[in-house]
MIDOSE-1310 file (N, C-alpha, C; in nm, 2 decimals, decimal comma, always signed):
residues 280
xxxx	+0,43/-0,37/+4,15/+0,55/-0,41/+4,09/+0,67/-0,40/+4,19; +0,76/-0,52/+4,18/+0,85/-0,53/+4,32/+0,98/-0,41/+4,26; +1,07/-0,37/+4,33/+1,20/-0,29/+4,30/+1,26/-0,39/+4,22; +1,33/-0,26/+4,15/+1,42/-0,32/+4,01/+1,58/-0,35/+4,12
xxxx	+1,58/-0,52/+4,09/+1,70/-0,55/+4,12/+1,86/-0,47/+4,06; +1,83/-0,42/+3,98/+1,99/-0,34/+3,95/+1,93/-0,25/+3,87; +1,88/-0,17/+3,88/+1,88/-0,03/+3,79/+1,92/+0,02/+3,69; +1,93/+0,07/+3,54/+2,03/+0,08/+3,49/+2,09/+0,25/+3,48
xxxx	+2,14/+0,31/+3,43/+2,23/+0,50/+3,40/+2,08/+0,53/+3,42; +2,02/+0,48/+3,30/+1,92/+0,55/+3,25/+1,82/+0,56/+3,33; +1,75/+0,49/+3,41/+1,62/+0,46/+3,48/+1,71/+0,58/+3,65; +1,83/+0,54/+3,67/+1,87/+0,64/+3,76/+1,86/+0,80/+3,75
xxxx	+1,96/+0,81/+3,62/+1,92/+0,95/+3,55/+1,81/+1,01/+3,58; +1,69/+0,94/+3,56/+1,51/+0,96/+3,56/+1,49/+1,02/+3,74; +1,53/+0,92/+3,74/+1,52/+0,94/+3,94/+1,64/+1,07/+4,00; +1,70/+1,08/+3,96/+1,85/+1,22/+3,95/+1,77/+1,38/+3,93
xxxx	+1,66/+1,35/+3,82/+1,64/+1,46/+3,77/+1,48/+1,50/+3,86; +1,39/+1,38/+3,84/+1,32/+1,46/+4,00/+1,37/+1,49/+4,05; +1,49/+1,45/+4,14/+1,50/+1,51/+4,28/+1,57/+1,65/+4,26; +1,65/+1,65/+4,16/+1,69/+1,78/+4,11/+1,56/+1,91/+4,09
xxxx	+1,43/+1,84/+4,06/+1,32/+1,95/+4,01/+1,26/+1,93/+4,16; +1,24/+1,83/+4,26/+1,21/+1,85/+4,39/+1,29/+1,96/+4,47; +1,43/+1,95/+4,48/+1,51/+2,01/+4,52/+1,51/+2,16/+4,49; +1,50/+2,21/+4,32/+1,47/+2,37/+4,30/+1,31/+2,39/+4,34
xxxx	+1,22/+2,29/+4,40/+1,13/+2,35/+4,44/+1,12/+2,41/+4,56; +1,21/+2,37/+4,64/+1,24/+2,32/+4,78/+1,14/+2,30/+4,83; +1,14/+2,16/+4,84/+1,02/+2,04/+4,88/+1,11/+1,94/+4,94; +1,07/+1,88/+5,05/+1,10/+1,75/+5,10/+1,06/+1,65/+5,07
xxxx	+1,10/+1,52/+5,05/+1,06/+1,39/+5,01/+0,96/+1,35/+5,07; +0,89/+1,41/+5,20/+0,76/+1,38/+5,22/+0,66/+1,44/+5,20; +0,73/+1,58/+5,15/+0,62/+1,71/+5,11/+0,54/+1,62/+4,97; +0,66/+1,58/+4,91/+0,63/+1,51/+4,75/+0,56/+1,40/+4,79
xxxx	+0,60/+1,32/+4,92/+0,51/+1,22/+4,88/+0,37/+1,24/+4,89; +0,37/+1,33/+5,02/+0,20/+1,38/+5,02/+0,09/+1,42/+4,90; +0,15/+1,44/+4,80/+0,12/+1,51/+4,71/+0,07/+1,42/+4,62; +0,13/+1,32/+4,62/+0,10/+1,16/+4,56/-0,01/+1,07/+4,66
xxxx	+0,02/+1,07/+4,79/-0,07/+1,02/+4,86/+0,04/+0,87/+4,88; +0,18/+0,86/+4,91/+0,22/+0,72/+4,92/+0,38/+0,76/+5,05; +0,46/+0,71/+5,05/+0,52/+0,74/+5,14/+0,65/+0,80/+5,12; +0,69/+0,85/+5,18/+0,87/+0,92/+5,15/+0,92/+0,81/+5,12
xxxx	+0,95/+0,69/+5,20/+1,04/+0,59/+5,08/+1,01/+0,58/+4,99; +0,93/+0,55/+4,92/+0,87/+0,54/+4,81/+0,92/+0,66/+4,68; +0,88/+0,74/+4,75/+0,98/+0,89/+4,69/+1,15/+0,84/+4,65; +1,20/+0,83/+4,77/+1,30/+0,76/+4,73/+1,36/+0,70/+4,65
xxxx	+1,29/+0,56/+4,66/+1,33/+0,47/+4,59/+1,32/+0,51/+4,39; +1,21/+0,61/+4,39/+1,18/+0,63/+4,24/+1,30/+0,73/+4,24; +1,34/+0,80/+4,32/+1,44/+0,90/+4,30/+1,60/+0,84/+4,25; +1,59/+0,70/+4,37/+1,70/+0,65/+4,31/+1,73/+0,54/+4,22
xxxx	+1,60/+0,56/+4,13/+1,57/+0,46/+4,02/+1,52/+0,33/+4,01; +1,51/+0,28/+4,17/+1,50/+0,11/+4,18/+1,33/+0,11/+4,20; +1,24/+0,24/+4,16/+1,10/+0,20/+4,16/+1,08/+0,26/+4,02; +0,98/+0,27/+3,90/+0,92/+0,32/+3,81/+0,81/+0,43/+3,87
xxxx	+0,79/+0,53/+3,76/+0,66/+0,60/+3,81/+0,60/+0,62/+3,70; +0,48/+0,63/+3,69/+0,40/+0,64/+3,59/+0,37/+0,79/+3,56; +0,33/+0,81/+3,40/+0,31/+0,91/+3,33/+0,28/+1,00/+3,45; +0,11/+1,00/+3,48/+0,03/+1,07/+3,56/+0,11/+1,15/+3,67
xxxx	+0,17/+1,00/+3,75/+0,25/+1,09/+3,85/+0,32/+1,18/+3,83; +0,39/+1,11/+3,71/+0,55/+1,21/+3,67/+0,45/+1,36/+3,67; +0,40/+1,37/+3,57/+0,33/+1,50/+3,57/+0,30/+1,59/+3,69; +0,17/+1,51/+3,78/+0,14/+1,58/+3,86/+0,28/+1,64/+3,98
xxxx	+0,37/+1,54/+3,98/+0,50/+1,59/+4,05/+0,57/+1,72/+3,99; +0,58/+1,75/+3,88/+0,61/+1,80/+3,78/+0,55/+1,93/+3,81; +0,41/+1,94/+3,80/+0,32/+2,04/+3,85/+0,35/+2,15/+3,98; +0,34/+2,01/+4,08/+0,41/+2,04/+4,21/+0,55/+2,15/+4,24
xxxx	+0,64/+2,09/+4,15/+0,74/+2,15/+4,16/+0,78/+2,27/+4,07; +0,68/+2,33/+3,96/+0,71/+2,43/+3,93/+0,78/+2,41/+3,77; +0,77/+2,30/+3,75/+0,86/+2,28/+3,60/+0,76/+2,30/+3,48; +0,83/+2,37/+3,38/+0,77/+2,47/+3,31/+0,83/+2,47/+3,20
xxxx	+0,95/+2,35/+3,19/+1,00/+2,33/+3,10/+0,94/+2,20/+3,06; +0,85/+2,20/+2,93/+0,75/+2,11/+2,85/+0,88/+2,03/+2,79; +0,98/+2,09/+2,72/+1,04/+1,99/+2,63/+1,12/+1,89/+2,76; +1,18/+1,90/+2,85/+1,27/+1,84/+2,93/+1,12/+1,73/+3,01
xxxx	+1,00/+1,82/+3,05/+0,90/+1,66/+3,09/+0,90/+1,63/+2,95; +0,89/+1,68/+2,89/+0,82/+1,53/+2,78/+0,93/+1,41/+2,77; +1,03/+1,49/+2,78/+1,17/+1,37/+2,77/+1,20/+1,31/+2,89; +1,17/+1,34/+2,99/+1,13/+1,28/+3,08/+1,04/+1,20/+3,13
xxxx	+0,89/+1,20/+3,05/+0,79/+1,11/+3,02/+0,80/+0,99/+2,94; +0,93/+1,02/+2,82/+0,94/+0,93/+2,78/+1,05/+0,84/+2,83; +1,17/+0,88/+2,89/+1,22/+0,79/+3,01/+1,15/+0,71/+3,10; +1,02/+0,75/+3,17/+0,95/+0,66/+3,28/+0,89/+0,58/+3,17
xxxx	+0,82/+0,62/+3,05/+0,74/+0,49/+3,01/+0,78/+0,42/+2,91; +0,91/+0,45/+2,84/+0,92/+0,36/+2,74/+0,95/+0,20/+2,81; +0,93/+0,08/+2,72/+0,94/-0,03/+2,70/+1,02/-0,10/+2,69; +1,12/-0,02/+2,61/+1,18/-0,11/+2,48/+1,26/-0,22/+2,55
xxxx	+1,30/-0,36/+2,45/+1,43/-0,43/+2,51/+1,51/-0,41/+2,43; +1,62/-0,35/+2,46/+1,73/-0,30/+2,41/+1,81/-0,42/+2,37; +1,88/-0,43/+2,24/+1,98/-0,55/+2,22/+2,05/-0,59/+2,35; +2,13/-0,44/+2,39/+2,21/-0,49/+2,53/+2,12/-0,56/+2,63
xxxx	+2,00/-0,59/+2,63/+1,96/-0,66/+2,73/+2,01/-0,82/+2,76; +2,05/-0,87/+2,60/+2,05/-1,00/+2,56/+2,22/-1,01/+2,68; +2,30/-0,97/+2,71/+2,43/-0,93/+2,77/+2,41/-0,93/+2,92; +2,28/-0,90/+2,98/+2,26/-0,94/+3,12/+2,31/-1,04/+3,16
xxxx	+2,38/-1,02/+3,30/+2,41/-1,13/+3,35/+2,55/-1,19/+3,29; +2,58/-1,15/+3,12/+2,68/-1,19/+3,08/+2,80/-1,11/+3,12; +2,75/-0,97/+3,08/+2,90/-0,87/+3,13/+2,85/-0,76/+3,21; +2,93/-0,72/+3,31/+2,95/-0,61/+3,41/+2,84/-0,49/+3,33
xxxx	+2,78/-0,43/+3,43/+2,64/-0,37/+3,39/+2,71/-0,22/+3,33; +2,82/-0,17/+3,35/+2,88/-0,09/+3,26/+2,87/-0,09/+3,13; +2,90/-0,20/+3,07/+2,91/-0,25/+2,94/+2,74/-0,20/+2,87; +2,64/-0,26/+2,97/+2,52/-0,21/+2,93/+2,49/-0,10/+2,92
xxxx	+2,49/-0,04/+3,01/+2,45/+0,10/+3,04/+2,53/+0,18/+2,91; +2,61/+0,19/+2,88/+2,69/+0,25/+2,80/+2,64/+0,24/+2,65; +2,59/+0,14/+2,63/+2,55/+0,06/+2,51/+2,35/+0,13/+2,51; +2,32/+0,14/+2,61/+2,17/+0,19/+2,65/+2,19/+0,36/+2,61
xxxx	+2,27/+0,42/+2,71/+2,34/+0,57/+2,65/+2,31/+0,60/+2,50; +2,47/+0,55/+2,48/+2,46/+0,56/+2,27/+2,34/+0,52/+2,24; +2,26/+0,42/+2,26/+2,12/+0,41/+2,19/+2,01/+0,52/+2,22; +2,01/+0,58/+2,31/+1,90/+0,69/+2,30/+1,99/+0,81/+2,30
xxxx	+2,16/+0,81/+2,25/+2,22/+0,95/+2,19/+2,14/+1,06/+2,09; +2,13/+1,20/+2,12/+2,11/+1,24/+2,01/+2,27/+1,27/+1,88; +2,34/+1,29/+1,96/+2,50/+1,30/+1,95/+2,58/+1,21/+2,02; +2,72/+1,22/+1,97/+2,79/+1,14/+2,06/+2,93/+1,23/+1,99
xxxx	+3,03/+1,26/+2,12/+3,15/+1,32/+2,10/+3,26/+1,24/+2,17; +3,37/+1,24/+2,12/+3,46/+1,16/+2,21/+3,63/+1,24/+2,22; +3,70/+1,22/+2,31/+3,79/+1,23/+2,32/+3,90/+1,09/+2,37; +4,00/+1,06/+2,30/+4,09/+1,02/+2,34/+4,22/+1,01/+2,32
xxxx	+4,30/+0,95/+2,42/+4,44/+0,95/+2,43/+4,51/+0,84/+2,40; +4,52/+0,76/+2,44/+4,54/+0,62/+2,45/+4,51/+0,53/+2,36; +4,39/+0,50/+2,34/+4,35/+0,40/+2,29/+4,21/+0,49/+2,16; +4,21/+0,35/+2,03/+4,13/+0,41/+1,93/+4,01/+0,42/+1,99
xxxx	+3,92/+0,53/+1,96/+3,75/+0,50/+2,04/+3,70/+0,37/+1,99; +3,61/+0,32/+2,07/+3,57/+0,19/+2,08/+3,46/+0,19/+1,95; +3,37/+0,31/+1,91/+3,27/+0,27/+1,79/+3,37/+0,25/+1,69; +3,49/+0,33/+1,66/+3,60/+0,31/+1,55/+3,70/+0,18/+1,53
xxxx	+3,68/+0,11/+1,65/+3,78/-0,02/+1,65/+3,79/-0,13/+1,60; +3,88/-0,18/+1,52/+3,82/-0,33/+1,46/+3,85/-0,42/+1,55; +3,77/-0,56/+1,48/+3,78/-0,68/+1,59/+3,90/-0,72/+1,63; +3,99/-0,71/+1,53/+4,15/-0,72/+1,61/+4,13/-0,65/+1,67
xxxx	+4,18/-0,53/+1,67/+4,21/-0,41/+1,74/+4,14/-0,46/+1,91; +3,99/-0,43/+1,89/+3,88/-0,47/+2,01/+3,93/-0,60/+2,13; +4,01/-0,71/+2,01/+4,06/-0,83/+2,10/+4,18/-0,82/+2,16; +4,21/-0,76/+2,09/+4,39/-0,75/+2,14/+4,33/-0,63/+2,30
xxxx	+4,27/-0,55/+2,30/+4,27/-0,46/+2,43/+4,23/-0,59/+2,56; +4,12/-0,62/+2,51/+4,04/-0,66/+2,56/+4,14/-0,80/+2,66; +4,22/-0,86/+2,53/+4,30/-1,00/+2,56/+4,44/-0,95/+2,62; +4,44/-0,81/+2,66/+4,55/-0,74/+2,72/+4,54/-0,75/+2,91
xxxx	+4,43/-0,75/+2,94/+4,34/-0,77/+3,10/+4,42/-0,84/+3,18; +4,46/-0,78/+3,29/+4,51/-0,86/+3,43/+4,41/-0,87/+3,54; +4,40/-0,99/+3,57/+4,42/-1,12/+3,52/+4,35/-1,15/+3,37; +4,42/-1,22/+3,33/+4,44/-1,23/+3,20/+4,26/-1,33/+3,22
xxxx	+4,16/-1,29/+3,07/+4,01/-1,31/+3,05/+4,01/-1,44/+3,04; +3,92/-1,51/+3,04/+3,89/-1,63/+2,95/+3,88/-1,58/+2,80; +3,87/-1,70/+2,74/+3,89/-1,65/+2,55/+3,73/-1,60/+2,54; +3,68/-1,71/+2,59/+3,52/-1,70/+2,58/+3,45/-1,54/+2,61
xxxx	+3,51/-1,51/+2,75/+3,49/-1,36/+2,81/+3,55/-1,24/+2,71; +3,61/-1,27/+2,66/+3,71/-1,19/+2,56/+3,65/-1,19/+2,46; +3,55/-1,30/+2,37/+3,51/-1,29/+2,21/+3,33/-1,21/+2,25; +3,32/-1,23/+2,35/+3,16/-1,16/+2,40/+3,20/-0,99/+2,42
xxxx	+3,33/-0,98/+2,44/+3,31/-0,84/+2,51/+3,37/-0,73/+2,36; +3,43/-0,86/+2,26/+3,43/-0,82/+2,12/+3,30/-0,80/+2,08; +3,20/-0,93/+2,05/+3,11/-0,90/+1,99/+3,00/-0,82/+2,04; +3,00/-0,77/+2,15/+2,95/-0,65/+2,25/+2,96/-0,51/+2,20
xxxx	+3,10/-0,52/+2,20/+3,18/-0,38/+2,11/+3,12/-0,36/+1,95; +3,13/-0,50/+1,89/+3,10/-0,43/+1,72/+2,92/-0,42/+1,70; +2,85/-0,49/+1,79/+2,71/-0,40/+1,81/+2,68/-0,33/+1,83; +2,81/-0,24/+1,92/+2,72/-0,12/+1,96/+2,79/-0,02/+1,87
xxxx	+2,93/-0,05/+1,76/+2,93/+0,00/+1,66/+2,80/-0,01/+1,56; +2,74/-0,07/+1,53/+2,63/-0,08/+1,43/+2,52/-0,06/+1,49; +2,48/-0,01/+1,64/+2,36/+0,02/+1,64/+2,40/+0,19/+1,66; +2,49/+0,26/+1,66/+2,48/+0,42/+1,63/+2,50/+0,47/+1,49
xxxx	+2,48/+0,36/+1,36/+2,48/+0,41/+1,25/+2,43/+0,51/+1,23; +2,43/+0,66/+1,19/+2,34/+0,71/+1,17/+2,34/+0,82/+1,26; +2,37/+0,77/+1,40/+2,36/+0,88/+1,56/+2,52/+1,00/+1,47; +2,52/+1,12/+1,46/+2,59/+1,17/+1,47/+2,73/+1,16/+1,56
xxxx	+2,87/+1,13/+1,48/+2,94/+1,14/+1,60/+3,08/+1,19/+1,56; +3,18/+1,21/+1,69/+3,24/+1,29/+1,65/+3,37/+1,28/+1,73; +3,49/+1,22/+1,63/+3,61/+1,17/+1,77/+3,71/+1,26/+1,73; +3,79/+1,28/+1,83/+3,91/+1,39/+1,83/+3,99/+1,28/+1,91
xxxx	+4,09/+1,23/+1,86/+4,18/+1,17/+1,87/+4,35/+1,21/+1,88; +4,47/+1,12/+1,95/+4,53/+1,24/+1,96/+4,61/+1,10/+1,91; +4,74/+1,16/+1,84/+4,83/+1,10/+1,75/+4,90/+0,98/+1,84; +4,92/+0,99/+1,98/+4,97/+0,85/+2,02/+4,83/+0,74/+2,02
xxxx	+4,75/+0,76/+2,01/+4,64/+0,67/+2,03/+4,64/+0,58/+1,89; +4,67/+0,64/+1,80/+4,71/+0,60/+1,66/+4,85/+0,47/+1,66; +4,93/+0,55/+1,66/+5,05/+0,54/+1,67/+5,11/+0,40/+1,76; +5,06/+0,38/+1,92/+5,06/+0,27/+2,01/+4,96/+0,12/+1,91
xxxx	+5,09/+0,06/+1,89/+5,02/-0,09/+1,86/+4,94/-0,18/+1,88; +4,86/-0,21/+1,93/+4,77/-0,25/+2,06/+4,81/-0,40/+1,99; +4,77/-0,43/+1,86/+4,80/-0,54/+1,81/+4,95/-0,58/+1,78; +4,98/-0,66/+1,69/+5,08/-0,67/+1,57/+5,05/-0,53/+1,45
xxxx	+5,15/-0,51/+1,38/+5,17/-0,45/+1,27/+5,06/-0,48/+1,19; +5,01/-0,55/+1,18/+4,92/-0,57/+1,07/+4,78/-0,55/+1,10; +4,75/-0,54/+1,20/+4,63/-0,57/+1,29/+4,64/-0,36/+1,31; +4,76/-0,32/+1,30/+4,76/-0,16/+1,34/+4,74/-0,09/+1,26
xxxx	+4,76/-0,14/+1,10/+4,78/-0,13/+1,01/+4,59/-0,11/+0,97; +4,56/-0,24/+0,97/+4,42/-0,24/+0,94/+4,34/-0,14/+1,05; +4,40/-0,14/+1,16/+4,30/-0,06/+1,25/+4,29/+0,12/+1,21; +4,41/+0,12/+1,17/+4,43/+0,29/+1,05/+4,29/+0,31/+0,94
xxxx	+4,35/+0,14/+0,87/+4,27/+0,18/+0,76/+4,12/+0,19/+0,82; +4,06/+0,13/+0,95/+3,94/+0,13/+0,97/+3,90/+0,25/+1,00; +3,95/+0,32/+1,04/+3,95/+0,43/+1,08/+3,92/+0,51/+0,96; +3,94/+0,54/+0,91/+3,98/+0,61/+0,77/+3,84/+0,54/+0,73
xxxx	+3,76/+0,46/+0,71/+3,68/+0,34/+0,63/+3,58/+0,43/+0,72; +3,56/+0,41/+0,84/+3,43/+0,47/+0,92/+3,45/+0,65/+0,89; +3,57/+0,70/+0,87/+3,51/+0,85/+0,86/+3,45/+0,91/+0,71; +3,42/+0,81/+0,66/+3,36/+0,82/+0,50/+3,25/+0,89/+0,53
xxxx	+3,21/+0,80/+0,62/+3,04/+0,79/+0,65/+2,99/+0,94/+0,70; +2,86/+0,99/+0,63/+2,80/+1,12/+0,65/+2,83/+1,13/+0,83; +2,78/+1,05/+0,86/+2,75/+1,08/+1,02/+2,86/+1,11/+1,14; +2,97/+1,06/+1,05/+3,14/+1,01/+1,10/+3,24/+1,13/+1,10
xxxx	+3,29/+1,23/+1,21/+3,38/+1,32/+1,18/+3,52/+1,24/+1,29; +3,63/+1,29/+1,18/+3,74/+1,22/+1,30/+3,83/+1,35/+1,30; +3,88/+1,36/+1,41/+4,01/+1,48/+1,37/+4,12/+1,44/+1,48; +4,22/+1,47/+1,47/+4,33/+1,42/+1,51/+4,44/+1,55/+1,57
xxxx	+4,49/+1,47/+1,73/+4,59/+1,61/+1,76/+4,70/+1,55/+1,75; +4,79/+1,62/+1,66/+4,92/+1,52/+1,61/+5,03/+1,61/+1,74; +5,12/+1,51/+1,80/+5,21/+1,56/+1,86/+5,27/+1,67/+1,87; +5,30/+1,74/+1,72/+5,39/+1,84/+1,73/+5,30/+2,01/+1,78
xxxx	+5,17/+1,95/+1,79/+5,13/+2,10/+1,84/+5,16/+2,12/+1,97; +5,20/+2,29/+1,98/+5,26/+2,30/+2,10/+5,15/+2,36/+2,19; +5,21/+2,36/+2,30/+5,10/+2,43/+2,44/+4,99/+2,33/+2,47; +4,95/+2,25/+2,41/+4,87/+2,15/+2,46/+4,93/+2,07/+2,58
xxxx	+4,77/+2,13/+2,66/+4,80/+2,07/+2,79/+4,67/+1,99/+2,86; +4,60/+1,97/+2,76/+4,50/+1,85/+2,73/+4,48/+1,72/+2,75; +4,56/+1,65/+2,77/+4,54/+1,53/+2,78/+4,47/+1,48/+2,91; +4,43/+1,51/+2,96/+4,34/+1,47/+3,10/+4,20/+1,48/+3,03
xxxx	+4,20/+1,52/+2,91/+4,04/+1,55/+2,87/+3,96/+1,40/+2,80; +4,04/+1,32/+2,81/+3,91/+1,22/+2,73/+3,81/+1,22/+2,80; +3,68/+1,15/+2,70/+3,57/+1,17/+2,79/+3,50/+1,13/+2,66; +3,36/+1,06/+2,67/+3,26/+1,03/+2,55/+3,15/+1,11/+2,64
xxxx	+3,07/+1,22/+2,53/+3,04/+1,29/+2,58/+2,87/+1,28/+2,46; +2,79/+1,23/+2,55/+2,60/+1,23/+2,50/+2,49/+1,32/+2,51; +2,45/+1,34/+2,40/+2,38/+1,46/+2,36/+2,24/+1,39/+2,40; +2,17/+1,43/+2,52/+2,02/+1,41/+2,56/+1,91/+1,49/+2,45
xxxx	+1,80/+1,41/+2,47/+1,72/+1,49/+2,39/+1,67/+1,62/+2,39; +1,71/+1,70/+2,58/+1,77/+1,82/+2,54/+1,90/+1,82/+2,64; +1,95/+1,91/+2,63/+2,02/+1,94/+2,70/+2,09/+1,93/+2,84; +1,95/+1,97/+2,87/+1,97/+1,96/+3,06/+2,02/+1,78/+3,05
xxxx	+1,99/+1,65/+2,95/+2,01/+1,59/+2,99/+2,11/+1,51/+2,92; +2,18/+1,60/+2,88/+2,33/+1,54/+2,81/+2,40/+1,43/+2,96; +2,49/+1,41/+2,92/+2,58/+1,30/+2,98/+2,73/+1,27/+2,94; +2,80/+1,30/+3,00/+2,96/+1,24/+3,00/+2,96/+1,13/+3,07
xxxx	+3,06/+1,04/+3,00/+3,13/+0,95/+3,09/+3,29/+0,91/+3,03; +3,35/+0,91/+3,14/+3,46/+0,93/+3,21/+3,53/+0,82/+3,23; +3,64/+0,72/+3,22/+3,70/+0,60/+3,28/+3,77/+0,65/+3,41; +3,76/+0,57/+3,50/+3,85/+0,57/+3,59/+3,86/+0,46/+3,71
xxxx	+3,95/+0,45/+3,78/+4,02/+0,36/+3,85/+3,87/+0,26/+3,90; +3,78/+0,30/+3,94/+3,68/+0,20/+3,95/+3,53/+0,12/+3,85; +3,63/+0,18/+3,69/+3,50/+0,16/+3,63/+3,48/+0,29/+3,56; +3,38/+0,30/+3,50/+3,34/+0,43/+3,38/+3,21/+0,49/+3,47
xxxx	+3,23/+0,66/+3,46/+3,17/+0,72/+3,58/+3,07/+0,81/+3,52; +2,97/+0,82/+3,49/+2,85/+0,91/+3,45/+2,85/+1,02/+3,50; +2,87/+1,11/+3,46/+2,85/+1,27/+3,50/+2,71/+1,33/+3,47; +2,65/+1,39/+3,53/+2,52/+1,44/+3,49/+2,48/+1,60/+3,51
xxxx	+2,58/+1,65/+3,64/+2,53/+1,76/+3,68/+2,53/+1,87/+3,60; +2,42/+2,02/+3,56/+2,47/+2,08/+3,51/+2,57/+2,20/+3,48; +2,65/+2,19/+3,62/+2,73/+2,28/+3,61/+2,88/+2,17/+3,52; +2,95/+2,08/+3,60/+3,03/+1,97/+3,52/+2,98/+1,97/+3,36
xxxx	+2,87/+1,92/+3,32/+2,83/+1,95/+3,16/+2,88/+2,03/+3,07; +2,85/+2,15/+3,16/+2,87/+2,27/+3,07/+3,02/+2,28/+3,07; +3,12/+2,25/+3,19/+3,25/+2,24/+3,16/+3,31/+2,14/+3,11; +3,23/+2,04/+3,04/+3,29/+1,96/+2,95/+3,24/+1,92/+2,81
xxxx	+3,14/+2,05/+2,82/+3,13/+2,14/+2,69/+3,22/+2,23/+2,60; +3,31/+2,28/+2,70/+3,38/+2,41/+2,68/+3,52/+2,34/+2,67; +3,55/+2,19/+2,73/+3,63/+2,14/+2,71/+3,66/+2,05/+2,60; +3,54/+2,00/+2,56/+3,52/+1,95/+2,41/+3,58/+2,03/+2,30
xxxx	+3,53/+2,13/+2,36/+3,55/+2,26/+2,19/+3,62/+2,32/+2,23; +3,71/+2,31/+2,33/+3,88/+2,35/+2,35/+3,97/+2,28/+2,29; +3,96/+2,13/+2,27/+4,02/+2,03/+2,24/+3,98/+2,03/+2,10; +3,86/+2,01/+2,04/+3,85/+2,00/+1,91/+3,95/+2,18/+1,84
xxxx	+3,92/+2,27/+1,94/+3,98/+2,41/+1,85/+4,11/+2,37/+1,81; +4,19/+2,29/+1,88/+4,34/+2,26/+1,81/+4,40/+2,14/+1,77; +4,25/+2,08/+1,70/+4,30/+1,92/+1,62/+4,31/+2,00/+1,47; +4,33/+1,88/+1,41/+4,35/+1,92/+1,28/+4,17/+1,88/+1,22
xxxx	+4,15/+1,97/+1,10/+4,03/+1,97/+1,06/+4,01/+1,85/+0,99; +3,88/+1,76/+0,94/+3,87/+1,65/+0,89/+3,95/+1,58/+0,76; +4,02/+1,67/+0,68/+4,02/+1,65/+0,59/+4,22/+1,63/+0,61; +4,24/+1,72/+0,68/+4,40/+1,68/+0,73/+4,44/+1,59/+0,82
xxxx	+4,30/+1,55/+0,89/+4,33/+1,44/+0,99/+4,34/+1,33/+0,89; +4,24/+1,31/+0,77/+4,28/+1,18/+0,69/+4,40/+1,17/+0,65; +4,44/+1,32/+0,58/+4,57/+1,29/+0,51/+4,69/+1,23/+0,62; +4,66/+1,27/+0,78/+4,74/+1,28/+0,84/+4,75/+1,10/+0,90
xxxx	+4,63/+1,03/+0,90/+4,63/+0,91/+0,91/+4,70/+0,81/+0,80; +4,62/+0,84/+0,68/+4,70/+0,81/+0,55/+4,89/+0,84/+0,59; +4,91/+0,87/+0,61/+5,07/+0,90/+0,65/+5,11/+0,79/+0,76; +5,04/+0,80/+0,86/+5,09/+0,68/+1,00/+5,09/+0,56/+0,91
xxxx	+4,99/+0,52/+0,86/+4,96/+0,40/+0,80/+5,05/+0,35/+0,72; +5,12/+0,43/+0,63/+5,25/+0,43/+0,55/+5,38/+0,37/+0,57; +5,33/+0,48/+0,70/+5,51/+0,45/+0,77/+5,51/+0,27/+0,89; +5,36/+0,19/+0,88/+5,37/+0,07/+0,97/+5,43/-0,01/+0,86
């Protein structure tokens, strides 16, 4: 099988976390390959996701290096060999491989947490809402480019039905119009509409709390099947940035539940939306 022309989070991830279990072995990329019988590039290349490895190998590498943790290979077994074709696949080629990857993420979430400032989280957004950001772009999109990266968005709201999740939102995010009045109006009530749902917690940090000095924390933050393989990601000036390592994790663990400690609890964040919505 030839190398995967573009790799996606996930198939890298895979390759991230060998070399992370090569690395606490302290083994070299040829020590490992010997052990397989194939070459240090080769090593590589699966390290940096653009080759697959099979079950067997994964294991016997696994062996090699001392990992002892059964639940983390097994979830790592099931990274090298699953199959699947993911909805986002259908989007290749159509939108920037961010858009997939992100959409592949939430699909194998066990959780999903979010923070933000600015803007409503994207599983919560309606199609106004979604087109108006979207139809906001310098250089300004094609319409066509614009209704795909809508209908991109409300897929990947309906394929985490179900996935636990969990947004802390902060009262200008609310508040900022993205649309017309009416369109802001509905985007409240949507909001409100998705936190019904069992799976759905929203909570809100309304301006007037003081000493918050938080706002640098957004972040959508993914619950791996265990731990070691949670995932943040991050927007920034080049794109949306995957965080993996475990020391970063665990500080945007502590940062999650610093931020959620001083939102308002579920039940005041509605009444507290119910009120914005009022006053449009």
């Amino acid at each position: 099988m030839g190398l995967r022309r573009e790799p996606t989070a996930r198939q890298m991830r895979l390759g991230a976390e060998l070399r992370r279990l090569r690395d606490a072995a302290g083994l070299k990329a040829r020590e490992a390959a010997e052990l397989l019988g194939v070459s240090s590039v080769q090593i590589s290349q699966i390290e940096a996701g653009l080759a697959g490895v099979s079950e067997a190998r994964l294991r016997r590498l696994a062996a090699h290096y001392l990992c002892t943790d059964e639940e983390l290979l097994s979830a790592l077994v099931a990274m090298a060999t699953e199959r699947t074709h993911g909805w986002w696949e259908d989007y290749r080629w159509l939108l920037t491989k961010p858009f997939l990857d992100l959409a592949e993420l939430e699909h194998h979430a066990a959780f999903l947490r979010e923070v933000q400032f600015l803007f409503v989280p994207g599983p919560l957004q309606t199609e106004g809402y979604a087109r108006a950001v979207f139809g906001y772009r310098v250089p300004e999109l094609p319409r066509e480019e614009v209704e795909l990266r809508v209908r991109h968005r409300m897929q990947r709201q309906a394929a985490i039905v179900g996935t636990p999740y969990e947004a802390v939102i902060h009262e200008g995010a609310l508040r900022i119009m993205v649309g017309d009045r009416a369109a802001s109006r509905a985007q409240l009530a949507g909001v409100l509409e998705r936190s019904e749902a069992e799976h759905v917690t929203v909570r809100v940090i309304p301006f007037h709390l003081e000493g918050f000095a938080g706002a640098a924390s957004a972040m959508t933050y993914a619950g791996g099947a265990v731990p070691k393989l949670d995932t943040v990601v991050r927007d920034g000036p080049h794109g949306a940035a995957f965080i993996d390592s475990e020391a970063q994790l665990g500080a945007f663990r502590t940062l999650f539940h610093k931020v959620e400690s001083v939102s308002l609890d579920p039940e005041r964040s509605r009444d507290f939306i119910h009120k914005l919505a009022k006053e449009l």
